[in-house]
C-alpha positions in Angstrom: 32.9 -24.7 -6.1 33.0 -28.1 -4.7 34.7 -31.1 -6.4 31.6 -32.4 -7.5 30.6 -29.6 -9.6 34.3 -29.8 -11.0 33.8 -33.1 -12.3 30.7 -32.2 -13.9 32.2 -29.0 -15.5 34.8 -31.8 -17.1 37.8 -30.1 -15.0 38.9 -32.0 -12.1 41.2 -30.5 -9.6 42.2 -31.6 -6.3 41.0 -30.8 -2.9 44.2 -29.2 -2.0 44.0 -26.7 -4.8 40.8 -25.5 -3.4 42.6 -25.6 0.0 45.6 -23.5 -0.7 43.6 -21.4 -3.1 41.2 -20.3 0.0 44.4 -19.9 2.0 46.3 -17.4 -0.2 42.3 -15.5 -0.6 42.1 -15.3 3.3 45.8 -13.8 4.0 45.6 -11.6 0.8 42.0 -10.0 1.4 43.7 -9.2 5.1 47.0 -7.8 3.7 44.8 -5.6 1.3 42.3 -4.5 3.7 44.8 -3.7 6.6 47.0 -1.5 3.6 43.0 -0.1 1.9 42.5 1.0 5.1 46.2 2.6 5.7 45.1 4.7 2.3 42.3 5.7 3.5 43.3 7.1 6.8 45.8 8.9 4.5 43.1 10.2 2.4 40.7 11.9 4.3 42.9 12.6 7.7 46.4 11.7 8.3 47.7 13.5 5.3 45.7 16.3 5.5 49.1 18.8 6.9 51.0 17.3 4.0 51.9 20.4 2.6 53.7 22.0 5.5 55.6 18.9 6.4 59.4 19.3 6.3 61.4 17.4 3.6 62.4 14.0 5.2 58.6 12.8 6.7 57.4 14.0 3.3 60.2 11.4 2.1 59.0 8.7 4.3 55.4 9.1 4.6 55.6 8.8 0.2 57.4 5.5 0.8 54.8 4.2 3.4 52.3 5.4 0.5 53.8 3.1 -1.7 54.8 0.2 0.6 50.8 0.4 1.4 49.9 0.8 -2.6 52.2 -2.4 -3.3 50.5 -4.2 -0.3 46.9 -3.4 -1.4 47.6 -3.9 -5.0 49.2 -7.4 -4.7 46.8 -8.3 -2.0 44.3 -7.5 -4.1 45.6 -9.5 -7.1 46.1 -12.5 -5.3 42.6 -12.6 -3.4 41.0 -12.3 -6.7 43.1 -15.1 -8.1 42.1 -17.1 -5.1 38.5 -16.1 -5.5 38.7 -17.5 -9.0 39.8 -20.8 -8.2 37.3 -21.3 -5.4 33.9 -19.6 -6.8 35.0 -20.3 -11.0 31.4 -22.1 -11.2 29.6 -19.2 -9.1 27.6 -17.0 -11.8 27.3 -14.2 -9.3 31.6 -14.1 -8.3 33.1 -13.0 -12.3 29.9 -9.5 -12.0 30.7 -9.1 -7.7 34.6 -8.7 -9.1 33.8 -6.3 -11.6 31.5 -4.5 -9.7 34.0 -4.0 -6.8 36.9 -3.0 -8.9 34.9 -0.4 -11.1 34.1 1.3 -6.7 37.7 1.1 -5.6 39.1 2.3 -9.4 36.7 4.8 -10.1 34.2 5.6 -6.9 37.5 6.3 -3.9 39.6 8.4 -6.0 36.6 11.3 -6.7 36.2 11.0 -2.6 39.4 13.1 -1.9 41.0 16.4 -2.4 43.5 15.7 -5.0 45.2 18.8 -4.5 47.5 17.5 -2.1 50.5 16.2 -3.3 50.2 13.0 -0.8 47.0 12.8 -0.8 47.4 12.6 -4.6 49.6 9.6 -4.4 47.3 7.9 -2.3 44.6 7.9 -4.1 46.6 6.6 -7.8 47.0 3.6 -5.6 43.0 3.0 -6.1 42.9 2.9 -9.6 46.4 0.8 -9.9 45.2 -2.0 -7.5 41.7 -2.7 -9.1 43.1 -3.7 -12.5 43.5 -7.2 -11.5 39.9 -7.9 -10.0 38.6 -5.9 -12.7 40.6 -8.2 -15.3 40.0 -11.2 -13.4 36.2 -10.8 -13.2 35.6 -10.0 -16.9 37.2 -13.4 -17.3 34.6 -15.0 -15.2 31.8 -12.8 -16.7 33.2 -14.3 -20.1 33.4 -17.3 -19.0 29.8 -17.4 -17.8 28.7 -16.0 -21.1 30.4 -18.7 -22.6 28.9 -21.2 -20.7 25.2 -20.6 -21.1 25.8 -20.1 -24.9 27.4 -23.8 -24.5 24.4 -24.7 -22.3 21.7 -23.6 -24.9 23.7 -25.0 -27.7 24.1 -28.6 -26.1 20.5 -28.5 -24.4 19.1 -27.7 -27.9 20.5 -30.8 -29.5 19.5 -33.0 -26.5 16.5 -35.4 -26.4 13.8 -35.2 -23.7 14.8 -38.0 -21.0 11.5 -39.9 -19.8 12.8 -40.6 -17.1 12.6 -37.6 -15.8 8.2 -37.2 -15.8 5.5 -38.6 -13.6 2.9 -39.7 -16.4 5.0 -42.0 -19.2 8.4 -42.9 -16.9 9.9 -45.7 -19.2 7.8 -44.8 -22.3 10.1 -45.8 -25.9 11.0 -43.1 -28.4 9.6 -44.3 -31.7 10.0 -42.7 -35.1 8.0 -39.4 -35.8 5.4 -39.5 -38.0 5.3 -36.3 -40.9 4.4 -33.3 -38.7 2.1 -30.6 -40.4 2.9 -28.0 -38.0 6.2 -26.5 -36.8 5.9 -27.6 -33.6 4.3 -30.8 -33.5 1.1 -31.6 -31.3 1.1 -35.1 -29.2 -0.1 -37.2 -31.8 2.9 -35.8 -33.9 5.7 -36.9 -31.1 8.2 -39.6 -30.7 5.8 -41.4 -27.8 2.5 -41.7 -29.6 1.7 -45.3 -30.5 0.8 -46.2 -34.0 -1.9 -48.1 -32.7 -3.7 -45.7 -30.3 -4.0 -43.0 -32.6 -6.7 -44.2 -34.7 -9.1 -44.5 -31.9 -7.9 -41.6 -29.7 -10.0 -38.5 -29.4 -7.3 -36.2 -30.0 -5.7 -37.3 -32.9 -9.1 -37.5 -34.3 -9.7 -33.8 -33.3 -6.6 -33.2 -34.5 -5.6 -31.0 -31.2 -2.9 -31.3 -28.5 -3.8 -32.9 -25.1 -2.2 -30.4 -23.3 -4.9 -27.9 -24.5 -7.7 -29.9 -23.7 -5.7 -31.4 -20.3 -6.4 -34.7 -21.2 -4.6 -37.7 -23.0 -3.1 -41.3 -23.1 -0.3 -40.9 -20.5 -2.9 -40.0 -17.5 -5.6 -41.7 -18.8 -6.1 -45.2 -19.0 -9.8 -44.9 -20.8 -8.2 -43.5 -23.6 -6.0 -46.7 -23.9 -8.1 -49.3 -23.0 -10.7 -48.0 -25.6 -7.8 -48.5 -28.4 -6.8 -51.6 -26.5 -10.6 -53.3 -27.2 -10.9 -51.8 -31.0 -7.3 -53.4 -31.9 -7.1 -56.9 -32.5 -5.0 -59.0 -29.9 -5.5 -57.2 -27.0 -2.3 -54.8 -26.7 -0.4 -54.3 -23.6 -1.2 -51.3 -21.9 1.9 -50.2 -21.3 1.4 -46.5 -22.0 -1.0 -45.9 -19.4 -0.2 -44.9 -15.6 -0.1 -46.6 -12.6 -3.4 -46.4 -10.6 -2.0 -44.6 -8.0 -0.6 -41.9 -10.4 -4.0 -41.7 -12.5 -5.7 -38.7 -11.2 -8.1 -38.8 -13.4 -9.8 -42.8 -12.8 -8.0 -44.3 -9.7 -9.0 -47.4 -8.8 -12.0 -48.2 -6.4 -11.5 -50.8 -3.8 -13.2 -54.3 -5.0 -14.9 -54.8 -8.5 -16.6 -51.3 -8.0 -16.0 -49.0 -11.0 -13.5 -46.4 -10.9 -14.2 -43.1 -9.6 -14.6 -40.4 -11.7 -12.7 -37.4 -10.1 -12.7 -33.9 -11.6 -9.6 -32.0 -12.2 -9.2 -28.2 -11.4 -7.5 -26.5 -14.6 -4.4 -26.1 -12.4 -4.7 -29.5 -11.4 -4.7 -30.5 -15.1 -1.9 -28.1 -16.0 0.2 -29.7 -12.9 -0.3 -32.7 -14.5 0.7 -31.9 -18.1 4.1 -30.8 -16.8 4.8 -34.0 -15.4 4.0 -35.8 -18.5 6.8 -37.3 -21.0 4.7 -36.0 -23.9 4.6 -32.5 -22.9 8.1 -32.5 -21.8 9.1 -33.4 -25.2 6.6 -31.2 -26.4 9.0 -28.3 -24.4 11.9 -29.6 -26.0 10.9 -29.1 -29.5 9.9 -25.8 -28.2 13.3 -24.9 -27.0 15.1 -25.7 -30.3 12.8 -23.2 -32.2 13.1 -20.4 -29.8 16.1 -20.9 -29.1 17.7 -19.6 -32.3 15.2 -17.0 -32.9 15.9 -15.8 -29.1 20.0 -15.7 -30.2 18.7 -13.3 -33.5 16.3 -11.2 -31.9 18.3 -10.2 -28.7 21.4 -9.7 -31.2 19.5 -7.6 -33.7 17.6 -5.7 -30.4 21.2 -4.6 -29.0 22.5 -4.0 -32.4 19.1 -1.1 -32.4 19.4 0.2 -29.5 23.4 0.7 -29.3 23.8 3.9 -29.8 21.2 4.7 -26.8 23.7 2.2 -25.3 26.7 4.4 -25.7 24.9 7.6 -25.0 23.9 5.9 -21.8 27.3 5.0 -20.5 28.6 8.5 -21.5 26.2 10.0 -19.4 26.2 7.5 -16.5 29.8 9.1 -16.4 28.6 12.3 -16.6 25.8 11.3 -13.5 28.7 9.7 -11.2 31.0 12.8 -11.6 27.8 14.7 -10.6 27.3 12.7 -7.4 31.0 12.2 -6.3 31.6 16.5 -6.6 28.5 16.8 -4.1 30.3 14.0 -1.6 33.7 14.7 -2.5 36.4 16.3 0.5 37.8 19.1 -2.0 37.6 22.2 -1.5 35.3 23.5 -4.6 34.0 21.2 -7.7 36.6 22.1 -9.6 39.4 20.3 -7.9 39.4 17.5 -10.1 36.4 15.0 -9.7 36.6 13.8 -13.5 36.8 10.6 -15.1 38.7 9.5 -17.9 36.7 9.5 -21.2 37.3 6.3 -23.1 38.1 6.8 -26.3 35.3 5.2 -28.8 36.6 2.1 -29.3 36.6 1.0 -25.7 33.1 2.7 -25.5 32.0 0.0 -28.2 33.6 -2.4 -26.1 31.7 -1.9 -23.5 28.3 -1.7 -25.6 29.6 -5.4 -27.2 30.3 -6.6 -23.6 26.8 -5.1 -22.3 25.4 -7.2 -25.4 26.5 -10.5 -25.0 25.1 -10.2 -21.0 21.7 -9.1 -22.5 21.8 -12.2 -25.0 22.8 -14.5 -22.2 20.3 -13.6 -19.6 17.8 -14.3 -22.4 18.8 -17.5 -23.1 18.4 -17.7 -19.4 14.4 -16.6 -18.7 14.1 -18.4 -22.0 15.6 -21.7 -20.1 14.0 -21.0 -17.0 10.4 -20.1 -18.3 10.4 -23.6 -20.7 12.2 -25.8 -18.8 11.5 -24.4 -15.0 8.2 -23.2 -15.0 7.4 -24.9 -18.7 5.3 -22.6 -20.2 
């Protein structure tokens, strides 16, 4: 996360928090990796003649266990503090967490033969040290959440900024006329002039010039014919530049213009760059929006049970899998998972919601405002 992004997020914080918090990341992650891989010796081959050890290095090699299941546990907790502060705007760093404590909580511990007294107490140590990252990467998932909720909400309520097209740069917002559809076609829009529409082909169609490709903002003949049917000559300040208007550029001299003929994609390109169909993808957004929010709710809300039945048995599945790679001596020796009880099972299918809703808002964003649809 760099400071920039900081100030944007409306937290500022100074360099040498991000300093010291990679600092304490770097010497944690090696504390716990040096003491994970201590464990894991333990695990599958140091403590495998546990059980015929005499009394006092049965004695010390449990403390070393513990020593090591402090270390890692800590270590662990501290990195993923660290990791926090440095990567809190990184979408991908809150799931990577949880990802990564859910295979050192749940995936090592079905690896060994729990028989084993020390090899036991090894692997609780797994389980122990992945509550933090686990805790501390929900946080960042619902933060993340959070955030694109916050994003939609504010974007939705946010005016198209002219500044940002090709075709109309500069163009004023004026008041809308009475639209007689929901989503309101050019002519219906804060940049159409009072006294173009009259004499523009479109309005008089009563269409959209993105669905015929063609309209005031890229074409100055459109314009100038309203310019010479209005009395007083108007400005023609809606229409492009001559080196932005694809359609009639200028010929060298008092030749005519040229007429050039657009491809459809070329046309379509063109639209996208255009104030009018920008603000056309606006008033899009704050209808789907909404209806995006319901739907994906009311979709997660139908298919929860399947939901739950899925995580049971995705439990079920990884029980399955970790028996066939598992050290023990038969299946029986204890590859199980804790069952959660139903409330934390309808937990999980309200946490598994909100990700759904977000990434919709998200393809909804990206297909609108990205690729503008």
């Amino acid at each position: 996360m760099s400071r920039e992004e900081s100030d944007e997020g409306g937290i500022y914080v100074p360099p040498i928090v991000y300093t010291l918090a990679n600092l304490v990341m770097t010497v944690a992650f090696i504390v716990a990796g040096l003491s994970l891989a201590y464990l894991l010796y333990g695990v599958f081959i140091g403590l495998g003649g546990f059980s015929s050890w005499d009394a006092p290095k049965q004695k010390i090699m449990m403390g070393n266990i513990a020593l090591a299941t402090k270390a890692l546990t800590y270590g662990l907790g501290a990195a993923s503090l660290g990791l926090a502060v440095s990567l809190w705007f990184e979408e991908i760093a809150g799931y990577a967490l949880l990802i990564g404590a859910a295979l050192l909580g749940l995936g090592l511990p079905m690896l060994g033969d729990a028989s084993s007294l020390g090899v036991a107490k090894a692997l609780a140590a797994f389980p122990q040290a992945a509550l933090v990252p686990g805790g501390v990467g929900l946080v960042l998932v619902i933060r993340d959440i959070i955030t694109k909720f916050g994003r939609a909400i504010q974007r939705r309520g946010t005016e198209m900024d002219s500044s940002e097209a090709t075709f109309g740069t500069g163009a004023k917002r004026e008041a809308k006329p009475i639209r007689t559809s929901l989503i309101g076609k050019c002519w219906e829009g804060s940049y159409c002039r009072d006294w173009v529409r009259p004499h523009c082909p479109i309005y008089q169609k009563r269409d959209a010039c993105w669905r015929i490709r063609r309209g005031c903002y890229c074409e100055q003949d459109i314009v100038s014919n309203a310019s010479n049917k209005t009395q007083g000559g108007v400005q023609l300040e809606m229409a492009p530049a001559s080196q932005l208007n694809y359609a009639n550029p200028s010929s060298p001299g008092n030749a005519a213009p040229a007429k050039i003929f657009l491809t459809d994609a070329q046309k379509a390109e063109r639209c996208r760059n255009c104030v009018i169909y920008n603000d056309h993808q606006s008033d899009k957004y704050k209808l789907i929006m909404p209806i995006t929010i319901i739907a994906t709710i009311a979709l997660c809300v139908l298919i929860s049970p399947w939901m739950r039945t899925a995580i049971q048995s995705s439990m079920t599945g990884i029980e399955s899998i970790a028996a066939k790679l598992s050290f023990a001596s038969s299946q029986e020796s204890g590859v199980k998972l804790t069952r959660p009880s139903d409330g934390v099972l309808w937990a999980l299918v309200g946490a598994f919601s909100l990700m759904i809703v977000s990434k919709a808002l998200q393809i909804v964003e990206w297909c609108i405002f990205v690729k503008k649809i």
